[in-house]
C-alpha positions as a printed Julia matrix, in Angstrom:
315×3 Matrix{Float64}:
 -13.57   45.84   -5.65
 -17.31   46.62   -5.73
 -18.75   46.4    -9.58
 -20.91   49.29  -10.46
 -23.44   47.44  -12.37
 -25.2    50.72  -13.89
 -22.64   51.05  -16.61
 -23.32   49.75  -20.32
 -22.11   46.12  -20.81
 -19.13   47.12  -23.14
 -16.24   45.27  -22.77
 -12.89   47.54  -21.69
 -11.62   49.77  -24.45
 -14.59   48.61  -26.84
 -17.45   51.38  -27.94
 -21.04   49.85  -29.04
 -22.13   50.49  -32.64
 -24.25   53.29  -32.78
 -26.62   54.94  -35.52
 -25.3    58.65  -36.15
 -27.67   61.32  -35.53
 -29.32   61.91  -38.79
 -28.56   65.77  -40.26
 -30.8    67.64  -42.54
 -27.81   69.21  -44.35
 -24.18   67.53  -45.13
 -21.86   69.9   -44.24
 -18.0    69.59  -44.12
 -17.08   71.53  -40.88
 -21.09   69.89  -39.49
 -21.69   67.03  -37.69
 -20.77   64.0   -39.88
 -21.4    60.82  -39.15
 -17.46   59.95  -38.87
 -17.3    62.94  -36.9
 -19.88   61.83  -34.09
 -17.78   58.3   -34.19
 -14.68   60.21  -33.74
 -16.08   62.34  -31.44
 -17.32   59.73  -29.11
 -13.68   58.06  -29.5
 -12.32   60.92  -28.35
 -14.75   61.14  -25.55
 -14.05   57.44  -24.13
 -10.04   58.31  -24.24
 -10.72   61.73  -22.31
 -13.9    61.67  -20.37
 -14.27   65.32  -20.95
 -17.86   66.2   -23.29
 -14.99   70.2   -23.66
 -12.22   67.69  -24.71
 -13.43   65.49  -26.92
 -15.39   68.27  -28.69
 -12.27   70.16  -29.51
 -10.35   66.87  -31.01
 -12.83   66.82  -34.04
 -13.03   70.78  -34.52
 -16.81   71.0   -33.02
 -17.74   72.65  -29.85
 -19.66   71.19  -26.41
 -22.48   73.63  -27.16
 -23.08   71.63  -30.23
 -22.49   68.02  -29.36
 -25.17   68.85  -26.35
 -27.47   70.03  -28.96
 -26.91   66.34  -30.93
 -27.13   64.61  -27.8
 -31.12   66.27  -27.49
 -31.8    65.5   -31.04
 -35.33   63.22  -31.04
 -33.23   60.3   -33.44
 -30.06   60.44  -31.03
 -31.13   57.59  -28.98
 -28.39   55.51  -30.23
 -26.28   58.47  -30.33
 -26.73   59.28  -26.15
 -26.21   55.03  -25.3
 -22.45   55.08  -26.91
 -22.45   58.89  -25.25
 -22.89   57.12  -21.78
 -20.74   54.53  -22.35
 -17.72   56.05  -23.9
 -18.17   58.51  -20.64
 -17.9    55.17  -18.66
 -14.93   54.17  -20.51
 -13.18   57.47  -19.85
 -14.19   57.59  -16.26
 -12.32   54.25  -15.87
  -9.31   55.82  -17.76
  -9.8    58.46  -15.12
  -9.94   56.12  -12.2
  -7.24   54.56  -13.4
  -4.59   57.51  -13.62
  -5.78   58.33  -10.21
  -5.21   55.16   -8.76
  -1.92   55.87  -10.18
  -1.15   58.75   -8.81
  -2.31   57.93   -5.28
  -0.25   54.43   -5.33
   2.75   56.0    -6.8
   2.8    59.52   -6.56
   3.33   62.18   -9.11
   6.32   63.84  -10.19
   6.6    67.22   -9.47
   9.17   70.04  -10.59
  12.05   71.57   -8.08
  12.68   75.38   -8.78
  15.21   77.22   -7.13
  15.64   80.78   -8.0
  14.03   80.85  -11.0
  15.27   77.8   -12.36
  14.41   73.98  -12.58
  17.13   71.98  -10.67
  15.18   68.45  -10.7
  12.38   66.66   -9.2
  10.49   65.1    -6.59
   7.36   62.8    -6.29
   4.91   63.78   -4.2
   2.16   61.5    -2.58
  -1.37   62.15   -1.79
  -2.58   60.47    1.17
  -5.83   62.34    0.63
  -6.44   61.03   -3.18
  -5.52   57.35   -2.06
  -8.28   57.46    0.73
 -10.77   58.92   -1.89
 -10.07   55.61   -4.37
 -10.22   53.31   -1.28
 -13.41   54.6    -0.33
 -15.07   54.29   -3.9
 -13.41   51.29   -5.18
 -13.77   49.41   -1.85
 -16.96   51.25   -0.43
 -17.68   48.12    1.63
 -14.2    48.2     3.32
 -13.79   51.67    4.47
 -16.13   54.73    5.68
 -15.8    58.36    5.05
 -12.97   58.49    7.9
 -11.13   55.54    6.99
 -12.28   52.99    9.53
 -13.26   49.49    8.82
 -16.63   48.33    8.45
 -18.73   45.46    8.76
 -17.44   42.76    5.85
 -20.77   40.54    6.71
 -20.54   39.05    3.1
 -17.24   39.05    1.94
 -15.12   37.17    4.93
 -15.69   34.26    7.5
 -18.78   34.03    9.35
 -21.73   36.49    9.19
 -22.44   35.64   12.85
 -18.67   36.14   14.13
 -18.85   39.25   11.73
 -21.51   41.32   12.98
 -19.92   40.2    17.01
 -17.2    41.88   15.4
 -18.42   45.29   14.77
 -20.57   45.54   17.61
 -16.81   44.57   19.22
 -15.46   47.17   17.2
 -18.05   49.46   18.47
 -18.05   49.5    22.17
 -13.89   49.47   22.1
 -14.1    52.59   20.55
 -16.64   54.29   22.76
 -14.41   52.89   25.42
 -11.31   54.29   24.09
 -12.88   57.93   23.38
 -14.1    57.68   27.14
 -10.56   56.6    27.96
  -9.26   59.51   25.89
 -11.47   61.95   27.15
 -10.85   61.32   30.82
  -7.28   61.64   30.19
  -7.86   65.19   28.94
  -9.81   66.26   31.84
  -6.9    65.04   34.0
  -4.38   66.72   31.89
  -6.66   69.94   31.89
  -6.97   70.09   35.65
  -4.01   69.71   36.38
  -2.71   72.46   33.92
  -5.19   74.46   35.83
  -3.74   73.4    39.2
   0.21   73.89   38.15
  -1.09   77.67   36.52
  -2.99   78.31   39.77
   0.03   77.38   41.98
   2.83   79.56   39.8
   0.02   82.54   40.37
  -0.23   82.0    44.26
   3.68   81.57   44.04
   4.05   84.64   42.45
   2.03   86.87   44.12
   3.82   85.32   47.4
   7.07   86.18   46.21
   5.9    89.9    45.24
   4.03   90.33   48.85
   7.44   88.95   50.47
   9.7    91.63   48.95
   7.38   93.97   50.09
   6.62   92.98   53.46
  10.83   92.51   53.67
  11.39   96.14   52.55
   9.52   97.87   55.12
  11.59   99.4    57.96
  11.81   98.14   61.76
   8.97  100.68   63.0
   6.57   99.84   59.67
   6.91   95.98   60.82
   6.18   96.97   64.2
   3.36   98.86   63.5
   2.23   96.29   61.33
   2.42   94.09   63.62
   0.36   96.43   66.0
  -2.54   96.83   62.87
  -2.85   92.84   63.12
  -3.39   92.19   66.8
  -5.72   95.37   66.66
  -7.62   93.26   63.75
  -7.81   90.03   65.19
  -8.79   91.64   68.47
 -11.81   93.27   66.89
 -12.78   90.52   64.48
 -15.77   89.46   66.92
 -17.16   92.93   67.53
 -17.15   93.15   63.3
 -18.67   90.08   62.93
 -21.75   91.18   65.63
 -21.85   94.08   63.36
 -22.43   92.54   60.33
 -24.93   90.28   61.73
 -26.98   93.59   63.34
 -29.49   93.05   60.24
 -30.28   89.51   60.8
 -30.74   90.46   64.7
 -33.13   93.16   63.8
 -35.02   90.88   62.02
 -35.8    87.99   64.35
 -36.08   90.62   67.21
 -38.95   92.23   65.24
 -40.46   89.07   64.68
 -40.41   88.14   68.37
 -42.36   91.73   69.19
 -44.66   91.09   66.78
 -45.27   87.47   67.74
 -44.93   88.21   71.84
 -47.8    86.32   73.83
 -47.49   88.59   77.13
 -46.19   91.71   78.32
 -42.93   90.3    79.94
 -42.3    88.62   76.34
 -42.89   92.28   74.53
 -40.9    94.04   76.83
 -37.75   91.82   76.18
 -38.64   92.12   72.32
 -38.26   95.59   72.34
 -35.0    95.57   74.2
 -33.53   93.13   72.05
 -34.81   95.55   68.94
 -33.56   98.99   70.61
 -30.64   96.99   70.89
 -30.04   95.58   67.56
 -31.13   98.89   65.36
 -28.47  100.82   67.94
 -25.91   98.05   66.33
 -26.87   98.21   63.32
 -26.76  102.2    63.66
 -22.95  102.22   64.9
 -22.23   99.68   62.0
 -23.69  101.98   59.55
 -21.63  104.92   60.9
 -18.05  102.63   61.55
 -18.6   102.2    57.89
 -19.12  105.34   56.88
 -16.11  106.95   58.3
 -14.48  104.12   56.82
 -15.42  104.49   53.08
 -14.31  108.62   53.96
 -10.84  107.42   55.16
 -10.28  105.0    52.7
 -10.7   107.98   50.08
  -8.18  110.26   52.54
  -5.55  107.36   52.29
  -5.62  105.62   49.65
  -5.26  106.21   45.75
  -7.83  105.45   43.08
  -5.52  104.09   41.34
  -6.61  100.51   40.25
  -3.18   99.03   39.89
  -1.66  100.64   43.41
  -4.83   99.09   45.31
  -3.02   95.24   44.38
  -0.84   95.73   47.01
  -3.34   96.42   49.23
  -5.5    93.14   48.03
  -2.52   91.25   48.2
  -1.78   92.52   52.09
  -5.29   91.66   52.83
  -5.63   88.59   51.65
  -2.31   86.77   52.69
  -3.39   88.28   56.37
  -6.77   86.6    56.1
  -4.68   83.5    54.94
  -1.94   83.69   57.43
  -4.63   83.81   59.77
  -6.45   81.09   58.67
  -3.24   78.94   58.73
  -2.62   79.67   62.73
  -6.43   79.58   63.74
  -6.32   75.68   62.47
  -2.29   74.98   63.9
  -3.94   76.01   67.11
């Protein structure tokens, strides 16, 4: 237990003599002398200035005005250590309280039908930390008892011990979270693809024997002009270099097969520009815009492009 060594030398449940505050006028219902000593009684049982004021009949206003008078010296050392006295009461009860519990009252309805006690885990970590400051930090961990057990030298190897097994630990710890976390993400990703596979399966399974067939027509169609798509898209790129080469062409015979390869590459890029026009105006003929019915077409396209995938690396 760590001794605070600011409080008044008084030994427990003793007050030091004191010189009242001197008053101009005697009064009854004033500030007597045996009413300061009972009121700094009264303030060592309580350790409330409110309390202790209201035992002898006076109120805190006035006992703060005694406490400022210019002969109250005395007067404020037996105020600070009856306070100290009825802080320790106050420790004490506490202490209590968080080692015992407190007992509570059980209603039920309206009515008292017993008790319980009730502990306060939070309380007893509060005393622990204040009486034993040395022993335990604001989160309850140990520290470093350099001068209160064994060897200074084996103590401070200890912490540092302490230390780097709990940085290990919360790297520990946090690894395992990033595991669990992935694969969370994994097992939601896979019930999503699984899902979506069982809705494009009921629908590919409900179509009739000529939608299959055609179907099946629309997919050999694709694959067969997935090259000529793919020149398309690169027609930009093409133009590009091609107009470099003219513009970088050292003879005639070099200029001459720059140009071709440009006339060539803006007439691709031109076809690609019109294939895609009539495209975005049929898309608007056939299909809704709707954002909800086009998941069924997303869904088509994308297991195709999968399916696809999958045979392209089989082969």
């Amino acid at each position: 237990m760590t001794i605070d060594k600011t409080r008044l030398p008084s030994k427990p449940g003793q007050l030091p003599q004191f010189t009242p505050v001197p008053r101009q006028c005697q009064r009854h219902d004033g500030w007597t002398e045996e009413r300061q000593r009972r009121f700094i009684e009264a303030l060592a049982d309580t350790g409330s200035v409110k309390a202790a004021a209201t035992r002898v009949n006076m109120t805190p206003e006035g006992a703060y005005l005694l406490r400022r008078h210019a002969q109250a010296q005395s007067f404020r050392k037996a105020w600070e250590a009856a306070l100290a006295l009825g802080v320790q009461q106050l420790e004490d009860i506490a202490m209590e309280r968080a080692m015992y519990g407190q007992e509570v009252p059980v209603y039920s309805y309206g009515k008292l039908i017993g008790s319980r006690i009730v502990h306060n885990d939070r309380l007893l970590m509060f005393m622990l930390r204040n009486r034993a400051p040395t022993r335990f930090t604001a989160d309850g961990r140990a520290l470093t008892r350099q001068n209160t057990i064994g060897d200074p030298a084996k103590a401070t190897e200890l912490s540092r011990l302490k230390k780097q097994w709990r940085k290990e630990w919360e790297a520990e710890s946090k690894r395992e979270r990033a595991i669990r976390d992935n694969e969370q993400a994994r097992q939601s990703e896979n019930n999503l693809i699984e899902g979506i596979a069982s809705m494009h399966q009921r629908w590919f399974t409900e179509l009739g024997p000529r939608s299959r067939a055609a179907y099946r027509h629309f997919r050999e169609i694709e694959l067969a002009e997935e090259e000529e798509r793919r020149d398309m898209r690169w027609s930009d790129i093409d133009l590009t270099i091609a107009q470099e080469d003219l513009a970088q062409a050292g003879d005639h015979w070099e200029e001459e097969e720059a140009r071709e390869a440009v006339t060539l590459a803006e007439r691709t890029r031109s076809a690609h520009e019109a294939d895609r026009a009539a495209a975005e105006a049929e898309y608007a003929e056939w299909f809704t815009q709707e954002r909800r019915a086009k998941v069924w077409w997303v869904i088509d396209v994308v297991f195709g492009a999968l399916s696809r995938g999958d045979e392209g690396e089989e082969e």
